[in-house]
C-alpha positions in Angstrom: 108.6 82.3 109.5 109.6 81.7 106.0 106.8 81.1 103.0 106.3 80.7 99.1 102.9 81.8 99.4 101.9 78.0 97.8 101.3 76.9 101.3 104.8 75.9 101.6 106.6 77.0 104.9 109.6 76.9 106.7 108.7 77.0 111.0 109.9 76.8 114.2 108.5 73.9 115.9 106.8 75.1 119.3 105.1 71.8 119.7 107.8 69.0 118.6 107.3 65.3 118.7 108.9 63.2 121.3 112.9 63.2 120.6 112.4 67.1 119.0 113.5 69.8 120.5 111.1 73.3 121.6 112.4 75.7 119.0 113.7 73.5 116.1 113.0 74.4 112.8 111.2 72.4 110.5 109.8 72.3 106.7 105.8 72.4 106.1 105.0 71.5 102.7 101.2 71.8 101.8 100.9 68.5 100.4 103.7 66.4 101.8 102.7 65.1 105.5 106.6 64.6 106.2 107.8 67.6 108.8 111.9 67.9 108.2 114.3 69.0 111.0 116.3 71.3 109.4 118.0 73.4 112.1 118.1 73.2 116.3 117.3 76.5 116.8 116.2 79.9 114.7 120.3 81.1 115.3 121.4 77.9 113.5 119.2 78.3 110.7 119.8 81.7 110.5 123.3 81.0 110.0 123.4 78.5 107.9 121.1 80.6 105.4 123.8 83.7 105.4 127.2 81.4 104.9 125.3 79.6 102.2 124.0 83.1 100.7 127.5 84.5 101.3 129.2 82.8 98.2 
């Protein structure tokens, strides 16, 4: 979805953990385990990207 190219990503979760949601999206850092919920859906991320981008 989103990269760095470092093996840093930005995804949407097809497969979440129990309590996630089909769809979220999530941070994938190559050397950090921890997975980060940081939108419900692709629309809210995509959002939230263009009214923080819109300033």
């Amino acid at each position: 979805m989103a990269t760095n190219g470092g093996g840093d990503d930005i995804c949407i979760d097809l497969d979440p953990d129990e309590g996630g949601k089909v769809g979220q999206i999530i941070t994938f850092w190559h050397d950090w385990e921890q997975r980060e919920v940081i939108a419900d859906s692709l629309e809210e991320w995509v959002m939230a990207t263009i009214s923080h981008t819109d300033h």
